[in-house]
C-alpha positions in Angstrom: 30.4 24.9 13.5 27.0 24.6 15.6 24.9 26.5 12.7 26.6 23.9 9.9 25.6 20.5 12.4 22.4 22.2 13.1 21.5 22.5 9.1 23.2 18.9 8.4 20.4 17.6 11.2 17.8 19.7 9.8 18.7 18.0 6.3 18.8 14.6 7.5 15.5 14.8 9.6 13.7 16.3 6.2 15.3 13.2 4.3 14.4 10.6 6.3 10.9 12.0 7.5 9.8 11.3 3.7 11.1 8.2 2.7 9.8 7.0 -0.7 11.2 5.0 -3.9 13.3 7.2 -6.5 11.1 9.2 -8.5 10.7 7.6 -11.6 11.6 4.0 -10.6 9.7 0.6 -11.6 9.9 -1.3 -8.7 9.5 -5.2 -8.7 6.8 -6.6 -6.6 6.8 -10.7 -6.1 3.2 -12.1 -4.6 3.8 -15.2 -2.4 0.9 -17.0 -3.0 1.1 -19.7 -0.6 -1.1 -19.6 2.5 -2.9 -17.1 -0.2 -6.7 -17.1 -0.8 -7.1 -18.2 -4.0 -8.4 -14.8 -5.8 -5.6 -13.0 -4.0 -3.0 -12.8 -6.7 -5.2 -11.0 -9.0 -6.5 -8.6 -6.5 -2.6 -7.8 -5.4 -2.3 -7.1 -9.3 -5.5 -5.0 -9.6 -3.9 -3.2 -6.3 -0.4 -2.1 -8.3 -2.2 -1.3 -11.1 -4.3 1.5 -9.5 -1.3 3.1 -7.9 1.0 2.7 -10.6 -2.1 4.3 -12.8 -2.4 6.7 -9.7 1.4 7.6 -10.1 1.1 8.7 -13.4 4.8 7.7 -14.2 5.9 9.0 -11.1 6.7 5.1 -10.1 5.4 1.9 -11.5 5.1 -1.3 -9.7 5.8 -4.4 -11.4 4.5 -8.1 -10.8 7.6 -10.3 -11.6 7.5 -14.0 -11.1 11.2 -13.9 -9.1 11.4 -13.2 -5.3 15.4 -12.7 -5.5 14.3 -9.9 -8.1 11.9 -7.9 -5.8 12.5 -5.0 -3.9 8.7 -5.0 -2.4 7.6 -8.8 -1.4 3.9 -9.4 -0.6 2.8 -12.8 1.3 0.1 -14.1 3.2 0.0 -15.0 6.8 -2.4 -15.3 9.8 -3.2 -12.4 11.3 -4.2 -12.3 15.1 -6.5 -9.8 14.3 -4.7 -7.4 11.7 -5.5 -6.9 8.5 -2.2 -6.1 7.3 1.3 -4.9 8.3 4.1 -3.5 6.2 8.0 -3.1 7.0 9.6 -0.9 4.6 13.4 -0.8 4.7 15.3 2.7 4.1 18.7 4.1 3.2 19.4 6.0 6.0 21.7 8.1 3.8 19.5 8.7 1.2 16.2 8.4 3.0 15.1 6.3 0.0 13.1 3.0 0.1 15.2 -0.1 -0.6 13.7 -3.1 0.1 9.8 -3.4 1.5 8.0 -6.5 3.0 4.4 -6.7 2.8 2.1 -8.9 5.1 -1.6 -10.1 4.4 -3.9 -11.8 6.5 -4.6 -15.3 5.0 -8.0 -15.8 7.0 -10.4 -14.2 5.1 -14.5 -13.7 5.5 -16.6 -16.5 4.4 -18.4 -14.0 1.8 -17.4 -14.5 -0.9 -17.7 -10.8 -2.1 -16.3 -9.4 1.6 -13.4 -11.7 1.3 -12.6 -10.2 -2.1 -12.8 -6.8 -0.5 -11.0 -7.3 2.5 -7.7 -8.7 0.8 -8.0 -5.9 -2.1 -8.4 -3.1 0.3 -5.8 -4.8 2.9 -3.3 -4.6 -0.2 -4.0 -0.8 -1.5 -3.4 0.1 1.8 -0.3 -1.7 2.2 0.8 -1.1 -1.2 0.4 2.6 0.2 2.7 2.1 2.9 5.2 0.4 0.5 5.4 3.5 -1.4 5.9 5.7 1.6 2.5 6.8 2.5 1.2 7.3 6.2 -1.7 7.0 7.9 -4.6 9.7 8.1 -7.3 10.2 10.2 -9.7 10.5 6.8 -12.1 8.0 6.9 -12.3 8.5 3.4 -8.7 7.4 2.4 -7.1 4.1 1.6 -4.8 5.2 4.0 -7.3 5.6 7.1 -6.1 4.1 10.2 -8.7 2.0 11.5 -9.6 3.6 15.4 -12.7 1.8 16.2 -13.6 -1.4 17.0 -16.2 -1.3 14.0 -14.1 0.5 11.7 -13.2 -2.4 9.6 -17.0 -3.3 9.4 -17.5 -0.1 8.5 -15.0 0.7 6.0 -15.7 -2.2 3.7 -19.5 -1.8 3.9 -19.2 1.7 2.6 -16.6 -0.1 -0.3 -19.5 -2.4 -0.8 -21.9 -0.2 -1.4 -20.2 1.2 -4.7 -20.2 -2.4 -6.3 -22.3 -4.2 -8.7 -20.6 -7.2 -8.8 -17.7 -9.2 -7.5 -15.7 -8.3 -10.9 -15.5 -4.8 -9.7 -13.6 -5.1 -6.8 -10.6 -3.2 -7.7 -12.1 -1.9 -11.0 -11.8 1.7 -12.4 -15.5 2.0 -11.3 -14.2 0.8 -7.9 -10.8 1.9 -7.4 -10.9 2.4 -3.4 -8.6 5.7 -3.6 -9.9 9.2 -2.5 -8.4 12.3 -4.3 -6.4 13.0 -0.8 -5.0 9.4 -1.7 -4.2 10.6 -5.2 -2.4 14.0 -3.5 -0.7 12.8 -1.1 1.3 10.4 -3.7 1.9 13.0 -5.8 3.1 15.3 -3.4 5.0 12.8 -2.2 6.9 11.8 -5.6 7.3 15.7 -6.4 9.4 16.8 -3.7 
């Protein structure tokens, strides 16, 4: 009896330890735009884009125009100080993701060009969560967990430095994913 509860905890820790949308799925994302920089919507898009394009069919994210429709709902907020913040609901049964809420910070930098990167990046990175991704200590990654009081100015300046102009934030010249971004999705979706 004790070895058949121990491998039905062992089970259920691996399940929920990994939680992550149905391989496969299109999930529905609705962007709140009010309290939403004006440019924000499109750079949300641009965001989805990359990691259903990341994905490679593994999952897809959808923009709909319907919140009652969405299983992942993005909206913009102050932030005392955060970026971004992400609350991902999941089946405890199934250690699938049901339901996620994502949260922006509205207040952006007066750059115009900053502003743009901040919200994009704040998104991919949340967009990560959404999916199931954690943080990492790789400076390199979208999903880098800021540690230092400068990492933020940091972080974006190094994004920065790979545009030309404000149209590529969130380009394929610019996609702000690392290959251990790429990986750790996949590896994710495969299991």
């Amino acid at each position: 009896m004790r070895q058949i509860l121990l491998a039905g905890l062992v089970a259920l820790a691996s399940v929920v330890s990994t939680p992550h949308w149905p391989h496969g799925a299109t999930v529905h994302v609705y962007v709140d735009t009010r309290n939403a920089p004006p440019f924000a919507a499109m750079l949300v898009e641009r965001a989805l884009q990359v990691w259903t394009k990341t994905a490679a069919g593994r999952i897809t994210l959808e923009a709909i125009p319907r919140r009652d429709a969405a299983e992942i709902y993005v909206r913009f907020a102050r932030g005392d100080g955060i970026y971004g913040e992400t609350v991902p609901r999941v089946n405890r049964r199934t250690g699938l993701i049901e339901v996620a809420e994502v949260v922006i910070n509205s207040e952006t930098p007066d750059d115009p060009l900053l502003a743009r990167i901040v919200v994009y990046l704040t998104a991919l990175h949340e967009l990560g969560h959404a999916l199931g991704l954690e943080h990492t200590d790789d400076f390199g990654t979208i999903m880098y967990r800021f540690r230092r009081p400068d990492d933020g100015e940091r972080y974006f300046g190094a994004y920065r430095r790979k545009l030309r102009t404000i149209d590529d934030v969130g380009s394929a010249l610019a996609t702000g994913l690392a290959p251990a971004d790429m990986t750790a999705l996949h590896e994710l979706y495969d299991r």
